[in-house]
C-alpha distance (Angstrom), angle and dihedral (degrees) to the residues before:
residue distance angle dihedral
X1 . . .
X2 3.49 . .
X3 3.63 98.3 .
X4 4.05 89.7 56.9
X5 3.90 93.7 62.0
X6 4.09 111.2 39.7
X7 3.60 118.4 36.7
X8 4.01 127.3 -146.4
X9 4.22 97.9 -112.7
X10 3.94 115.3 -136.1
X11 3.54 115.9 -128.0
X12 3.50 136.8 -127.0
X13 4.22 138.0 166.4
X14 3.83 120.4 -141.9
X15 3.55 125.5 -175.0
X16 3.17 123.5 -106.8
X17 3.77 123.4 -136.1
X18 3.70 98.8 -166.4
X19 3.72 98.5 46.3
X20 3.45 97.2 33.5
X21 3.76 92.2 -132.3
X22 4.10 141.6 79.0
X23 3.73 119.9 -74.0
X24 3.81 122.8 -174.2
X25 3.84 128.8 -104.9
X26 3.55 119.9 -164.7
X27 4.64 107.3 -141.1
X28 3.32 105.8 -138.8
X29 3.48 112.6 -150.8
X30 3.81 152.4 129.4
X31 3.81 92.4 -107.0
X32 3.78 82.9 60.9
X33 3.95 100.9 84.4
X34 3.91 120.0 75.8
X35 3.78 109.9 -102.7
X36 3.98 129.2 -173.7
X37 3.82 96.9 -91.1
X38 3.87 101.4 46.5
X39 3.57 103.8 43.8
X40 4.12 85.9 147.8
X41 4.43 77.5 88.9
X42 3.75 73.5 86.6
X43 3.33 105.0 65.1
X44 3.52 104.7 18.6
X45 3.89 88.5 84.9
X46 4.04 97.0 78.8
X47 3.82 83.8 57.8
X48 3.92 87.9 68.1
X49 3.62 125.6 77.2
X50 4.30 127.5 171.8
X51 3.79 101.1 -144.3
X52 4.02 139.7 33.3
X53 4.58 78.7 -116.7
X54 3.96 89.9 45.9
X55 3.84 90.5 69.4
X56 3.91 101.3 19.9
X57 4.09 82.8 69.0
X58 3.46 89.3 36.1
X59 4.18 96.0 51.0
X60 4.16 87.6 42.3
X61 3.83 95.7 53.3
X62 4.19 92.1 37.9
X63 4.13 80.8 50.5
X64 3.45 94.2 51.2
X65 3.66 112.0 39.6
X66 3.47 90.4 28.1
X67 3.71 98.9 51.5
X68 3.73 88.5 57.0
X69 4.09 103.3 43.1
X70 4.25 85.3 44.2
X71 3.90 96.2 47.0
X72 4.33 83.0 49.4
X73 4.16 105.7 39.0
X74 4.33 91.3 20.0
X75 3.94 131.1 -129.8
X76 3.58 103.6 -60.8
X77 3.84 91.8 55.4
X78 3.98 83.9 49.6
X79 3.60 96.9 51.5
X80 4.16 90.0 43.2
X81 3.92 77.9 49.6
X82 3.54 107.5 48.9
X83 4.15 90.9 38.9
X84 3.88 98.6 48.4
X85 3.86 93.1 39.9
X86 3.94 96.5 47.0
X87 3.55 91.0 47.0
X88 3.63 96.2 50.6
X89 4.09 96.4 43.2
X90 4.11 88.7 47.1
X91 3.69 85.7 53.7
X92 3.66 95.9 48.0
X93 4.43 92.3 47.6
X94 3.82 79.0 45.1
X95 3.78 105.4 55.4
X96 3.78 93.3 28.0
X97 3.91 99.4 41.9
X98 3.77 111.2 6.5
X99 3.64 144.1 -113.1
X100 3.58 105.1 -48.1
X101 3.57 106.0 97.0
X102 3.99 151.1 105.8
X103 3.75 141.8 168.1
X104 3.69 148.8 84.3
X105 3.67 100.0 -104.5
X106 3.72 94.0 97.6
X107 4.26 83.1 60.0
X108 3.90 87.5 44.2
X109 3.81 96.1 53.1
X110 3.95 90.6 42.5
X111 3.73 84.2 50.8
X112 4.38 92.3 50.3
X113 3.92 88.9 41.2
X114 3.63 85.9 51.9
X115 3.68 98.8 46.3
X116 4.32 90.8 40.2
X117 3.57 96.4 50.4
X118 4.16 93.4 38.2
X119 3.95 95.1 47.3
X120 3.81 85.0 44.3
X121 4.18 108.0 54.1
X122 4.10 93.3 25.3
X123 4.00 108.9 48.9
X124 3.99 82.3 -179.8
X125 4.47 93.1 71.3
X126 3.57 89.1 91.0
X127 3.91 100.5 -128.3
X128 4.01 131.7 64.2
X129 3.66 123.9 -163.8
X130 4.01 104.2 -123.8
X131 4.07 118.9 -123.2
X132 3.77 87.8 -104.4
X133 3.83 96.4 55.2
X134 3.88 87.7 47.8
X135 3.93 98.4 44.3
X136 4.23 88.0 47.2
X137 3.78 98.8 46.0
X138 4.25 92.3 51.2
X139 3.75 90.4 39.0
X140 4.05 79.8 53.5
X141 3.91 87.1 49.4
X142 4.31 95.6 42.3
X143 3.83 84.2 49.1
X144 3.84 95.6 54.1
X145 3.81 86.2 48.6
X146 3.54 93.7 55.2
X147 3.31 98.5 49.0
X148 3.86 98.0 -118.3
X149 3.70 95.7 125.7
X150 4.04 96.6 45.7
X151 3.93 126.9 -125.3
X152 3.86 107.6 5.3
X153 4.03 136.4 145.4
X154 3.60 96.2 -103.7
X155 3.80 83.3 165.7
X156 3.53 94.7 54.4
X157 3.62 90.5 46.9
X158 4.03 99.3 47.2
X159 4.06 87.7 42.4
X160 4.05 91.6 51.4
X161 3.65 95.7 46.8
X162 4.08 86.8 46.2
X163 3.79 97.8 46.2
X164 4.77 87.5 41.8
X165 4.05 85.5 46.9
X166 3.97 88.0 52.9
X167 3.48 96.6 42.5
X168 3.79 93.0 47.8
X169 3.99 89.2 43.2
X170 3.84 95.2 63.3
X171 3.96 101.2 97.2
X172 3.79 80.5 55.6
X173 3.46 93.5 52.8
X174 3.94 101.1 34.4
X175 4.21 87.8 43.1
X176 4.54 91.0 61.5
């Protein structure tokens, strides 16, 4: 099973002497693999972020496309939202990349696939994501894949926007 041979990694900053600043240290330790009883190790991964401009970007974009998709479907449907979709873009980084990983972007791109694919096939949502949004946030995405932009969850990123776009595609579906 998948869960037997790769372990989640605990996370922890140190500071840094040299550099002045925080670096990250992976914990290594038994603890660090999800077991029955604490399947929160599956979330808890959006709520870590490696650098002050990891989660600034990360807190503007939630802010923003968030704000808008909360204010329309309400807080529960967030919360569903943000749980479901960071659980199932952690698991994809984990079982396609492995266990050294953090951040909300997997949430944020769920959240822009949503909003793209909802404003696009039901002109009644009340909110469409302009050209510009769309062409920055996959140029973001083609970037991580290429490696310009250093270590990043591509996975996480690819399987948020998937699992957002197929949320927000369901009148589509449900309509034919």
């Amino acid at each position: 099973m998948l869960f037997r041979s790769q372990r989640l990694t605990l996370t922890r900053y140190v500071y840094n002497n040299q550099t002045g600043g925080l670096i990250y240290v992976p914990i290594e330790s038994s603890k660090s693999k999800v077991i029955p009883r604490e399947i929160w190790r599956l979330v808890t991964p959006i709520f870590l972020h490696f650098s002050l401009m990891h989660i600034v970007f990360n807190m503007m974009s939630l802010a923003s496309i968030g704000r808008l998709l909360e204010g329309r479907y309400g807080r529960v449907w967030m919360l569903v939202f943000v749980l479901l979709t960071g659980i199932g873009s952690n698991l994809a980084q984990y079982a396609l990349s492995g266990p050294n990983f953090g951040g909300m972007s997997g949430v944020v791109y769920a959240l822009f696939g949503f909003a793209w694919i909802r404003g696009w096939c039901d002109p009644t949502a009340g909110f469409r994501l302009g050209a510009n949004s769309v062409f920055i946030l996959l140029l973001w995405l083609v970037l991580g894949f290429l490696g310009s932009l250093g270590p990043i969850a591509n996975y996480a990123h690819l399987g948020g926007l998937v699992l957002g776009a197929l949320w927000g595609a369901r009148p589509l579906v449900w309509r034919r």
